[in-house]
VOGU-835164 format. One record per residue: residue number from 1; residue in one letter; chain; x, y, z of N, C-alpha, C, O in turn. Coordinates in Angstrom, 3 decimals, padded with zeros to 6 digits, m for minus. Layout:
VOGU-835164
pt n=NUM | res=A | chain=A | n_X=X | n_Y=Y | n_Z=Z | ca_X=X | ca_Y=Y | ca_Z=Z | c_X=X | c_Y=Y | c_Z=Z | o_X=X | o_Y=Y | o_Z=Z;
...
This chain:
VOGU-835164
pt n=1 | res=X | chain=A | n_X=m027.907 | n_Y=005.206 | n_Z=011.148 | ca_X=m026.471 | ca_Y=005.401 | ca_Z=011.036 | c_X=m025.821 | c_Y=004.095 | c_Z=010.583 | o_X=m026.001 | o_Y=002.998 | o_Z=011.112;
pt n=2 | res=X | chain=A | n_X=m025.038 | n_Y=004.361 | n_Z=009.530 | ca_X=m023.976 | ca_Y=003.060 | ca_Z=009.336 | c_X=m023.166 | c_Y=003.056 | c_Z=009.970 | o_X=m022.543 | o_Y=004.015 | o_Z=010.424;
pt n=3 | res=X | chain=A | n_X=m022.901 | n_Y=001.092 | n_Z=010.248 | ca_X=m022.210 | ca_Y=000.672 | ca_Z=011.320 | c_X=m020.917 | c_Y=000.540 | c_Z=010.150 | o_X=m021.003 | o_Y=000.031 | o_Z=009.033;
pt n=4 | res=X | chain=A | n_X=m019.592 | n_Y=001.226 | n_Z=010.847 | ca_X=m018.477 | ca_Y=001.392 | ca_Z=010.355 | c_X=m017.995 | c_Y=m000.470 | c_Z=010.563 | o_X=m018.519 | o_Y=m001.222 | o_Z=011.383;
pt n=5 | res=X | chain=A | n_X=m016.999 | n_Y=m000.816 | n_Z=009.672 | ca_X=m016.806 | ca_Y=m002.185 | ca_Z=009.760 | c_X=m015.420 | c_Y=m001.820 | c_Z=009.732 | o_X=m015.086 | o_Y=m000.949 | o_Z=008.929;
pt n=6 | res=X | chain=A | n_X=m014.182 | n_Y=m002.572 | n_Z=010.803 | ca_X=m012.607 | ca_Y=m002.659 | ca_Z=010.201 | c_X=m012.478 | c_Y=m003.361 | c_Z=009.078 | o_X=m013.299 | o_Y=m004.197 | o_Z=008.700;
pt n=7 | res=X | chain=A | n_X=m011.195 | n_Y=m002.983 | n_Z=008.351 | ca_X=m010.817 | ca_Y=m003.000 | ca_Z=007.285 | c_X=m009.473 | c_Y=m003.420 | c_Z=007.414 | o_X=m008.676 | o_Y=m002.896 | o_Z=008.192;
pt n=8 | res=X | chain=A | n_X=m009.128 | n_Y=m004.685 | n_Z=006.395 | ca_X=m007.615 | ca_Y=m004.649 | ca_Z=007.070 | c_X=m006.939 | c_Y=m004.419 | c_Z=005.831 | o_X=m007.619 | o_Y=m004.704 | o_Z=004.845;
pt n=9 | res=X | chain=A | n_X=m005.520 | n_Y=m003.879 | n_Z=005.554 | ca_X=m004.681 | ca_Y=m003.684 | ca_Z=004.696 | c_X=m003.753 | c_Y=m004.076 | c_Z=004.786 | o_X=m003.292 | o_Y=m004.220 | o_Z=005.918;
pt n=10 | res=X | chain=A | n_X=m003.080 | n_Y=m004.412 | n_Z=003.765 | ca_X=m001.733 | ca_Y=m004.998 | ca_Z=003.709 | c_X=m001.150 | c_Y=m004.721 | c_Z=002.325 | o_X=m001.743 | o_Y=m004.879 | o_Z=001.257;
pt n=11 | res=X | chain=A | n_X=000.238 | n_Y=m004.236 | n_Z=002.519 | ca_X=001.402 | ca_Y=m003.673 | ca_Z=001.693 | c_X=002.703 | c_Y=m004.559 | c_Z=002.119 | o_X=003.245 | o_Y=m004.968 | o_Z=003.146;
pt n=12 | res=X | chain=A | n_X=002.816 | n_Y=m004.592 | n_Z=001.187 | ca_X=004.320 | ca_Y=m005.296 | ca_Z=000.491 | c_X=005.647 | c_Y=m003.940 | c_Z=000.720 | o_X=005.377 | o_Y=m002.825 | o_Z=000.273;
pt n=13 | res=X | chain=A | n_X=006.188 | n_Y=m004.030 | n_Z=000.999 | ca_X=007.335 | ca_Y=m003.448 | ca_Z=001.443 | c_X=009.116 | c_Y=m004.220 | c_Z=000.694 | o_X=009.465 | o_Y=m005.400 | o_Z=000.738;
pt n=14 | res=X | chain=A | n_X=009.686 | n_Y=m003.340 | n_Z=000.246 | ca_X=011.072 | ca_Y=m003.894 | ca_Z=m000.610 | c_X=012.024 | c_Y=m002.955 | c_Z=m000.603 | o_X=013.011 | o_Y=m003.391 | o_Z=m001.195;
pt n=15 | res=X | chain=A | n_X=012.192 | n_Y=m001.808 | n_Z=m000.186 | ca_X=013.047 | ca_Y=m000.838 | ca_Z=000.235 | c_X=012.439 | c_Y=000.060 | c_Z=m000.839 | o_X=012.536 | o_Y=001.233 | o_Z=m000.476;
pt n=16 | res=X | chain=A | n_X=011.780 | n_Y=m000.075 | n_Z=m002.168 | ca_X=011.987 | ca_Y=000.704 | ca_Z=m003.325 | c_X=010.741 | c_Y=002.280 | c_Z=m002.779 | o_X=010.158 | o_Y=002.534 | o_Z=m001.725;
pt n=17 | res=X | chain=A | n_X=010.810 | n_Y=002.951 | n_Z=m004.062 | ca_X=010.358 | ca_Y=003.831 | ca_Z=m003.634 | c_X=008.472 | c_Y=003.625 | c_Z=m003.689 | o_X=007.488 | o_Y=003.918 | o_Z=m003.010;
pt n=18 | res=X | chain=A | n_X=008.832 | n_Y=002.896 | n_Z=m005.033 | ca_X=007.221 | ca_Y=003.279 | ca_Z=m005.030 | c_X=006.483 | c_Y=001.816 | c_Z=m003.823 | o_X=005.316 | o_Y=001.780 | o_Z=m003.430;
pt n=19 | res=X | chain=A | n_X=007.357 | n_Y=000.992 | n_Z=m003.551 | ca_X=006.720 | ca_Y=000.625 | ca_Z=m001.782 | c_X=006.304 | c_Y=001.741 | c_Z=m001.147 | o_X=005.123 | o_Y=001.859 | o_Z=m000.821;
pt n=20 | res=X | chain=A | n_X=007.266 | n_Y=002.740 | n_Z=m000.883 | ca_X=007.268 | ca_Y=003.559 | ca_Z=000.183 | c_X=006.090 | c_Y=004.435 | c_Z=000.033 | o_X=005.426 | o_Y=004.694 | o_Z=001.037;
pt n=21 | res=X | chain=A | n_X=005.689 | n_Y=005.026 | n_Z=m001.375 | ca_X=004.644 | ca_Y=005.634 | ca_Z=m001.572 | c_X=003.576 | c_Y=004.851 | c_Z=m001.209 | o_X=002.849 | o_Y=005.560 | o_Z=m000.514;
pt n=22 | res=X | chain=A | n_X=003.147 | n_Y=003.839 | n_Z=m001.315 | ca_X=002.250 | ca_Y=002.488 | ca_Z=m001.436 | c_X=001.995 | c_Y=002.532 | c_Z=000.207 | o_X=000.876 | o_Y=002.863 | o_Z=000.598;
pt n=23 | res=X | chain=A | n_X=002.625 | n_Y=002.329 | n_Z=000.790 | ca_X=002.633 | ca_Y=002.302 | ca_Z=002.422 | c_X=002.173 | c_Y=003.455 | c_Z=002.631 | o_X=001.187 | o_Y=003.255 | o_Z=003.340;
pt n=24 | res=X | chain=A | n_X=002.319 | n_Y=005.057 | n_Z=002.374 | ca_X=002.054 | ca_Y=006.391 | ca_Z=002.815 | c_X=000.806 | c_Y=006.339 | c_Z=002.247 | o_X=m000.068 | o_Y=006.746 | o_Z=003.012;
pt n=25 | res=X | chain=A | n_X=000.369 | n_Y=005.933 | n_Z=001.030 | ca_X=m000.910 | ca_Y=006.228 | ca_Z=000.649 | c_X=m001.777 | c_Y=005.289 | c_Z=001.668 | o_X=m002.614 | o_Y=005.916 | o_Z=002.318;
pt n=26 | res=X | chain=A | n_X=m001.728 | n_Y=004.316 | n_Z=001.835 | ca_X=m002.702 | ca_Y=003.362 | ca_Z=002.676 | c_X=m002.384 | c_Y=004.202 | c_Z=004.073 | o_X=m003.506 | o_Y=004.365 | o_Z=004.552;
pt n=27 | res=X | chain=A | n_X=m001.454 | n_Y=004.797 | n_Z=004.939 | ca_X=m001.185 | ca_Y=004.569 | ca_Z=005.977 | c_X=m001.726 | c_Y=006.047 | c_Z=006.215 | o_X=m002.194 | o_Y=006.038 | o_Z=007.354;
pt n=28 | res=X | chain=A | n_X=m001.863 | n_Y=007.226 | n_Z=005.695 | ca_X=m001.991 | ca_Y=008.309 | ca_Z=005.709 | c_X=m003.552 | c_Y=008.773 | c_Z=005.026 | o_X=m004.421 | o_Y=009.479 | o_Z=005.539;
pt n=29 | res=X | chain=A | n_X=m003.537 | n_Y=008.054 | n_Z=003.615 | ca_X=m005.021 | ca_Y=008.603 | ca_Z=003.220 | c_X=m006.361 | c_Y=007.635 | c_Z=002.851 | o_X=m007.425 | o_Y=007.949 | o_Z=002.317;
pt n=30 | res=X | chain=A | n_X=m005.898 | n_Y=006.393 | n_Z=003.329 | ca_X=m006.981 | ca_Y=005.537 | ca_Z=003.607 | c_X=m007.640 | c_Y=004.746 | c_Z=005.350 | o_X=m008.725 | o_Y=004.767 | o_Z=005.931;
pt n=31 | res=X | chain=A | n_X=m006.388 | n_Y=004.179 | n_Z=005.617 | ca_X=m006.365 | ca_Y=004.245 | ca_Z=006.828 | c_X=m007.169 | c_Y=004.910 | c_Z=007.753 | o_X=m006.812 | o_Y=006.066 | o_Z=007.976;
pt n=32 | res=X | chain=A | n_X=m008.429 | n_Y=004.401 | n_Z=008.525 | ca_X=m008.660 | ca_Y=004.974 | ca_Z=009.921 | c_X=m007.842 | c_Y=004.546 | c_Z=011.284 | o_X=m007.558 | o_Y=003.456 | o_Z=011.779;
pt n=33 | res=X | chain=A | n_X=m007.677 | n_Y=005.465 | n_Z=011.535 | ca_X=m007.067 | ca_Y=005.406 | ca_Z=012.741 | c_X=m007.996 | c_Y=005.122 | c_Z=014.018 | o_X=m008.680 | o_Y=005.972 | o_Z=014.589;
pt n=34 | res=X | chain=A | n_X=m007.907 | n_Y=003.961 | n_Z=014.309 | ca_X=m007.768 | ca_Y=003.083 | ca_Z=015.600 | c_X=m009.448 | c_Y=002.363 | c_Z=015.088 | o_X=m010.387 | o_Y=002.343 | o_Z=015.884;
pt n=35 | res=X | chain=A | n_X=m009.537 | n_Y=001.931 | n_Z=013.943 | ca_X=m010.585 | ca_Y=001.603 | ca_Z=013.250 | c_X=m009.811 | c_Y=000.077 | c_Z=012.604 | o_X=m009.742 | o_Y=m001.096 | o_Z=012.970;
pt n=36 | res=X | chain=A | n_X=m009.183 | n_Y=001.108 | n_Z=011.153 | ca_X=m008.529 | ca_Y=m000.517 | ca_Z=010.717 | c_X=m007.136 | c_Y=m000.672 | c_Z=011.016 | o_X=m006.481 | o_Y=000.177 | o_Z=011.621;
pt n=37 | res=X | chain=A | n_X=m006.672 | n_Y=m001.798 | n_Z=010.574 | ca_X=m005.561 | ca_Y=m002.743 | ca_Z=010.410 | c_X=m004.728 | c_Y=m002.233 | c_Z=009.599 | o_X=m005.129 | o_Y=m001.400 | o_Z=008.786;
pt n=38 | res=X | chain=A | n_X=m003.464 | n_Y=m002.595 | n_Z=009.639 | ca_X=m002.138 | ca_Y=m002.356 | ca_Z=008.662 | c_X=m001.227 | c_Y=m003.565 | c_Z=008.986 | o_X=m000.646 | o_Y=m003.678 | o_Z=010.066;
pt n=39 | res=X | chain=A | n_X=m001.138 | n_Y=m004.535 | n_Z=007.889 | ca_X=m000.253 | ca_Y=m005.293 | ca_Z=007.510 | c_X=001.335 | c_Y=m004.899 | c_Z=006.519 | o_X=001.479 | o_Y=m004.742 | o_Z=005.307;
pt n=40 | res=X | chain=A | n_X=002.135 | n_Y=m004.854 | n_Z=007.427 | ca_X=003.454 | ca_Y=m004.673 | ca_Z=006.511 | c_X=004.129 | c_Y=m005.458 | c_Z=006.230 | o_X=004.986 | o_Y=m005.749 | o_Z=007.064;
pt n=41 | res=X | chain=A | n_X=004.103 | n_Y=m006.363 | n_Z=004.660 | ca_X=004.837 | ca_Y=m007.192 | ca_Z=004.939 | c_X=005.933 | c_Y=m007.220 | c_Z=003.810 | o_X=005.930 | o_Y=m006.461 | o_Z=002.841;
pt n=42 | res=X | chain=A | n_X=007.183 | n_Y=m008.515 | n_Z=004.145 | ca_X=008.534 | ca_Y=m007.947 | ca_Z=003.233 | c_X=008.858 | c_Y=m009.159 | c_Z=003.283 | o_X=009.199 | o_Y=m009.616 | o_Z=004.375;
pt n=43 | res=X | chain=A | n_X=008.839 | n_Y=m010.035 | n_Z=002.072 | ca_X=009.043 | ca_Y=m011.474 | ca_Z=002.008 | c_X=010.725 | c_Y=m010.794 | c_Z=000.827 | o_X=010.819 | o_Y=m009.942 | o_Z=m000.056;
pt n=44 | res=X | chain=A | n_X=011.943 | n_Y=m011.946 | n_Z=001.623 | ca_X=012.823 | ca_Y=m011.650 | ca_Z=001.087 | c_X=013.855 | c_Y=m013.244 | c_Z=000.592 | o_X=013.443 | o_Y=m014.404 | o_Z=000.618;
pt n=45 | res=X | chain=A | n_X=015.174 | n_Y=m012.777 | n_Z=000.200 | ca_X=015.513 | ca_Y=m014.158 | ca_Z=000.106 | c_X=016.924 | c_Y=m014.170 | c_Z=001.018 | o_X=017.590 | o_Y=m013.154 | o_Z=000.820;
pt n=46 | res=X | chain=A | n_X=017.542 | n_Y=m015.149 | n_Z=002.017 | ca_X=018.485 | ca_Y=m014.864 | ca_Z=002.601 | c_X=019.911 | c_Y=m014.955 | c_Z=001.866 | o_X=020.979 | o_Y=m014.532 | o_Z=002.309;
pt n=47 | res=X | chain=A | n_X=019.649 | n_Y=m015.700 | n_Z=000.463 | ca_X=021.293 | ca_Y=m015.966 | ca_Z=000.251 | c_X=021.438 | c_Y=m014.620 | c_Z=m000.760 | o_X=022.510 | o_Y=m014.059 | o_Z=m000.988;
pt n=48 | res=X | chain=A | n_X=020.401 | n_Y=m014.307 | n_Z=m001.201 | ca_X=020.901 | ca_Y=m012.143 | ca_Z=m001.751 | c_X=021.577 | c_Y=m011.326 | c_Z=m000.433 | o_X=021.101 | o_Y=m010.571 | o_Z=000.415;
pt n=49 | res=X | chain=A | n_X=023.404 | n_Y=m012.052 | n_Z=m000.783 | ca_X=024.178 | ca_Y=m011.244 | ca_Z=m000.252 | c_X=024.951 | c_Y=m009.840 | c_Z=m000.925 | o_X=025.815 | o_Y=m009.172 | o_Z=m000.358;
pt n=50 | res=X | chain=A | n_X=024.674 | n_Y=m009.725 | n_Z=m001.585 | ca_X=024.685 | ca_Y=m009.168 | ca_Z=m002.355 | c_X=023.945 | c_Y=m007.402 | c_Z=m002.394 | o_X=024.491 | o_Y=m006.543 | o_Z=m003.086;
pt n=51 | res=X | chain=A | n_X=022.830 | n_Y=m007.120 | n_Z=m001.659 | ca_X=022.032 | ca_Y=m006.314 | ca_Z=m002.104 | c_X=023.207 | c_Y=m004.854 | c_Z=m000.967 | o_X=024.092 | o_Y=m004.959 | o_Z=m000.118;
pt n=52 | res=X | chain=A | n_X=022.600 | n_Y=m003.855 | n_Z=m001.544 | ca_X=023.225 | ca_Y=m002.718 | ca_Z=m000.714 | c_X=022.073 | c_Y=m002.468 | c_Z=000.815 | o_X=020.942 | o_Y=m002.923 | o_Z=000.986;
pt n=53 | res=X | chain=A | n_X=022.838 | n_Y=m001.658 | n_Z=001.653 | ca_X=022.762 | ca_Y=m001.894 | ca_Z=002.596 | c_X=020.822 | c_Y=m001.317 | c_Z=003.108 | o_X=020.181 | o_Y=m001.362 | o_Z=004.158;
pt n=54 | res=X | chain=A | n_X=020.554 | n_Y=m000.877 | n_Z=001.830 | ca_X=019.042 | ca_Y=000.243 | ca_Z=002.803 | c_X=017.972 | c_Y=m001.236 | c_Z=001.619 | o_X=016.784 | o_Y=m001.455 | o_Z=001.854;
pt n=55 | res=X | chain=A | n_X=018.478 | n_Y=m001.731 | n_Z=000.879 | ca_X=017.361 | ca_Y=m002.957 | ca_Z=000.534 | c_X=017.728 | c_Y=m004.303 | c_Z=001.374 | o_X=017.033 | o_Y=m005.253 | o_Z=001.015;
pt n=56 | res=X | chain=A | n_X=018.570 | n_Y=m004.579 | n_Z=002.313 | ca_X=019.165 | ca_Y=m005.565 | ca_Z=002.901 | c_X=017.508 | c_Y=m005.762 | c_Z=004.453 | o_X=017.304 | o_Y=m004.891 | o_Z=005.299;
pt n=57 | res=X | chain=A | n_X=016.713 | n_Y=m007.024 | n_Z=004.343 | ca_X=015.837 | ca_Y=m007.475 | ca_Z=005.003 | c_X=015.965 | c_Y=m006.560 | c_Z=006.437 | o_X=015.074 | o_Y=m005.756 | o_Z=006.709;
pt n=58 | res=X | chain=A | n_X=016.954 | n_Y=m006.714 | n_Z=007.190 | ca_X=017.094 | ca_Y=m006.039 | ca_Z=008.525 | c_X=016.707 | c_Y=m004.888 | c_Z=008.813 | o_X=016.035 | o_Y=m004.630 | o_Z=009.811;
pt n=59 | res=X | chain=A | n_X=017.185 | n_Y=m003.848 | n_Z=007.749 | ca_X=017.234 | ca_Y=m002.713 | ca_Z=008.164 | c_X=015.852 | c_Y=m002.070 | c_Z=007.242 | o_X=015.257 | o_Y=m001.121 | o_Z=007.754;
pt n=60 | res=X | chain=A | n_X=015.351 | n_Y=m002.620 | n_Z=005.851 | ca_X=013.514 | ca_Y=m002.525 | ca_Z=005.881 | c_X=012.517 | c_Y=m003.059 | c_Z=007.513 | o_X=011.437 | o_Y=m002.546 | o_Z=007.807;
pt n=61 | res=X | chain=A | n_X=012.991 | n_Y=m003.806 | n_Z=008.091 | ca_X=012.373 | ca_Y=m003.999 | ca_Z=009.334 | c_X=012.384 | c_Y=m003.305 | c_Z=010.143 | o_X=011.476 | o_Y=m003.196 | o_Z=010.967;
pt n=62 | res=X | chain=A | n_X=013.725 | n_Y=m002.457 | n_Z=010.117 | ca_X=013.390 | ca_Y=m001.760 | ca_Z=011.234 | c_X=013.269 | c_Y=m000.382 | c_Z=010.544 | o_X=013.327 | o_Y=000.424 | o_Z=011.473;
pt n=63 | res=X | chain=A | n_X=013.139 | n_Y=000.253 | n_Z=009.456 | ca_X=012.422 | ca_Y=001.290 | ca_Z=009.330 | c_X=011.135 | c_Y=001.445 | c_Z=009.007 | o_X=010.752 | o_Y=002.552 | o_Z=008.630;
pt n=64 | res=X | chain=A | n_X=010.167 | n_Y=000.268 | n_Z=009.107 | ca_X=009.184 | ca_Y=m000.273 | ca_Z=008.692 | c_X=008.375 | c_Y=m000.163 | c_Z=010.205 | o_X=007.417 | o_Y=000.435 | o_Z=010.694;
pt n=65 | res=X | chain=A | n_X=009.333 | n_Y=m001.065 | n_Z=010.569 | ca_X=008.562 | ca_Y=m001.173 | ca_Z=012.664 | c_X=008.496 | c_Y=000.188 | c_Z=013.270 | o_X=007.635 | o_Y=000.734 | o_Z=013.959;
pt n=66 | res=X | chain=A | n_X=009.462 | n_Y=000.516 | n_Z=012.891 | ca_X=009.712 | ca_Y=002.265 | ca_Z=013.567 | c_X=008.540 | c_Y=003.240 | c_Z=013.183 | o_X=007.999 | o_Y=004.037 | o_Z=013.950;
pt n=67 | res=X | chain=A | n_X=008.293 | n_Y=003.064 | n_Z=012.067 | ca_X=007.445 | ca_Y=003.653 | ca_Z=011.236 | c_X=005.351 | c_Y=003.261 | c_Z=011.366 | o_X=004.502 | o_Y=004.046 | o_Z=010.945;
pt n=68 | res=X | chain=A | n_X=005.070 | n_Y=002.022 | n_Z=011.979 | ca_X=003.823 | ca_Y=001.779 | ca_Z=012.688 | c_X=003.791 | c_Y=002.006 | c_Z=013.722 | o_X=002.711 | o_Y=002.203 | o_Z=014.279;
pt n=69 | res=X | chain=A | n_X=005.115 | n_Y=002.072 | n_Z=014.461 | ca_X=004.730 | ca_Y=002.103 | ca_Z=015.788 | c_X=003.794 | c_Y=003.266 | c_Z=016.227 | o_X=003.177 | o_Y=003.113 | o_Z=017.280;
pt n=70 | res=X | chain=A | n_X=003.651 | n_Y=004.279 | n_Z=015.601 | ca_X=002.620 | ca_Y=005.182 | ca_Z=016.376 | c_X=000.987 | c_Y=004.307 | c_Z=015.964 | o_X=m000.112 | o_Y=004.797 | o_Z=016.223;
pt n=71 | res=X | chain=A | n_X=001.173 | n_Y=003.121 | n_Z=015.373 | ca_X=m000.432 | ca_Y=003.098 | ca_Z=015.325 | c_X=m000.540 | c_Y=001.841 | c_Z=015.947 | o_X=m001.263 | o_Y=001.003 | o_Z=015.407;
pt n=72 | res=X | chain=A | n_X=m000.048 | n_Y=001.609 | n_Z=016.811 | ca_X=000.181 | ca_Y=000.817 | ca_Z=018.101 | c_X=m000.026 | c_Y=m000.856 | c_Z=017.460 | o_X=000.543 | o_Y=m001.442 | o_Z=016.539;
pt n=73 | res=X | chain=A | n_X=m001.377 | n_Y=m001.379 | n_Z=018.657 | ca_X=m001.514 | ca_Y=m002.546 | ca_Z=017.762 | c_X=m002.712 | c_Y=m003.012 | c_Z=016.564 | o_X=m003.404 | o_Y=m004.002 | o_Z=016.331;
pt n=74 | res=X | chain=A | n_X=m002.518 | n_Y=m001.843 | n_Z=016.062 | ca_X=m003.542 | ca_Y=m001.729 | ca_Z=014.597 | c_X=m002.474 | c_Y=m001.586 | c_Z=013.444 | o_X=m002.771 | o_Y=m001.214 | o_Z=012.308;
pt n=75 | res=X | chain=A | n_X=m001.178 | n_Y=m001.927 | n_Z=013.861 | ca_X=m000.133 | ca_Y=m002.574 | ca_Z=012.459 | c_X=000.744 | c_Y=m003.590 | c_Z=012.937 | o_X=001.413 | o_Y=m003.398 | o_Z=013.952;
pt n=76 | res=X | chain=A | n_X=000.785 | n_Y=m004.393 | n_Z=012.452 | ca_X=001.871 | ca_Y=m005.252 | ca_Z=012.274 | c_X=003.286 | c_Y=m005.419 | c_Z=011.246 | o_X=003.226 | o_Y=m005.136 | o_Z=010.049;
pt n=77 | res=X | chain=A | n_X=004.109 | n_Y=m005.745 | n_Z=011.678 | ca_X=005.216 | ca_Y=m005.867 | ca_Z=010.476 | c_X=005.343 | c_Y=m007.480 | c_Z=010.491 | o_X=005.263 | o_Y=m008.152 | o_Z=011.519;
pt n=78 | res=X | chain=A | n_X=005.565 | n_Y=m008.022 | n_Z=009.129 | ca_X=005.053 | ca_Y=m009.475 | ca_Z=008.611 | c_X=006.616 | c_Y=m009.758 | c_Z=007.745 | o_X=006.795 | o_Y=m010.803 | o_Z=007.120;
Protein backbone atom coordinates (compact mmCIF):
# COMPACT_ATOMS: atom_id res chain seq x y z
CA UNK A 1 0.00 0.00 0.00
CA UNK A 2 1.11 3.59 -0.70
CA UNK A 3 1.92 5.72 2.05
CA UNK A 4 -0.33 8.86 1.35
CA UNK A 5 2.03 12.03 1.95
CA UNK A 6 0.31 15.78 2.97
CA UNK A 7 0.29 18.15 0.48
CA UNK A 8 0.18 21.70 1.09
CA UNK A 9 -1.61 24.37 -1.12
CA UNK A 10 -1.73 27.73 -1.37
CA UNK A 11 -4.00 30.32 -3.31
CA UNK A 12 -3.81 33.85 -3.68
CA UNK A 13 -7.03 35.43 -2.94
CA UNK A 14 -8.07 39.34 -4.36
CA UNK A 15 -11.80 39.50 -4.18
CA UNK A 16 -11.93 38.72 -8.12
CA UNK A 17 -13.75 35.99 -9.46
CA UNK A 18 -11.49 33.84 -10.99
CA UNK A 19 -9.60 33.83 -7.21
CA UNK A 20 -12.74 32.56 -6.08
CA UNK A 21 -12.90 29.77 -8.62
CA UNK A 22 -9.08 29.05 -7.90
CA UNK A 23 -9.84 28.58 -4.12
CA UNK A 24 -13.13 26.18 -4.93
CA UNK A 25 -11.14 24.18 -7.29
CA UNK A 26 -8.21 23.43 -4.76
CA UNK A 27 -10.60 23.46 -1.77
CA UNK A 28 -13.35 21.17 -3.15
CA UNK A 29 -11.66 18.98 -5.95
CA UNK A 30 -8.16 18.55 -4.95
CA UNK A 31 -7.97 18.91 -1.45
CA UNK A 32 -8.06 15.89 1.04
CA UNK A 33 -9.74 16.44 3.80
CA UNK A 34 -7.96 16.20 7.09
CA UNK A 35 -4.88 14.95 4.94
CA UNK A 36 -3.59 18.25 3.33
CA UNK A 37 -3.07 21.88 3.98
CA UNK A 38 -4.73 25.08 2.59
CA UNK A 39 -2.92 28.27 2.51
CA UNK A 40 -5.06 31.44 1.80
CA UNK A 41 -3.28 34.12 1.15
CA UNK A 42 -4.11 38.05 0.14
CA UNK A 43 -1.11 40.33 0.00
CA UNK A 44 -2.62 43.89 -0.41
CA UNK A 45 -1.60 47.56 -0.36
CA UNK A 46 -2.91 49.88 2.55
CA UNK A 47 -2.89 53.34 0.92
CA UNK A 48 -5.58 51.77 -2.08
CA UNK A 49 -8.22 53.87 -0.53
CA UNK A 50 -9.84 53.87 -3.06
CA UNK A 51 -11.04 50.25 -3.90
CA UNK A 52 -14.95 49.38 -3.43
CA UNK A 53 -16.06 47.86 -0.55
CA UNK A 54 -16.12 43.64 -1.35
CA UNK A 55 -12.14 44.11 -2.83
CA UNK A 56 -11.23 46.29 0.35
CA UNK A 57 -8.39 43.77 2.51
CA UNK A 58 -10.89 43.41 5.62
CA UNK A 59 -13.73 42.15 4.38
CA UNK A 60 -11.65 39.36 1.73
CA UNK A 61 -10.50 38.23 5.31
CA UNK A 62 -13.26 37.69 6.62
CA UNK A 63 -15.03 35.94 3.85
CA UNK A 64 -12.01 33.97 3.31
CA UNK A 65 -11.69 32.92 7.28
CA UNK A 66 -15.35 32.19 7.32
CA UNK A 67 -15.00 30.14 4.46
CA UNK A 68 -11.92 27.50 5.96
CA UNK A 69 -13.22 27.43 8.93
CA UNK A 70 -14.94 24.10 8.41
CA UNK A 71 -11.48 22.62 7.64
CA UNK A 72 -10.35 23.52 10.99
CA UNK A 73 -6.60 23.62 11.40
CA UNK A 74 -5.71 22.22 7.93
CA UNK A 75 -6.24 26.04 6.50
CA UNK A 76 -4.89 29.01 7.28
CA UNK A 77 -5.65 32.59 6.11
CA UNK A 78 -2.13 34.47 5.30
Amino acid sequence: MQESHEQVYFVGVDGSTNANEAFEVIKRGILREGTDKLVVGHVFNNSKKFLPFNLKPSYIKDVYESRILELGHNATYV
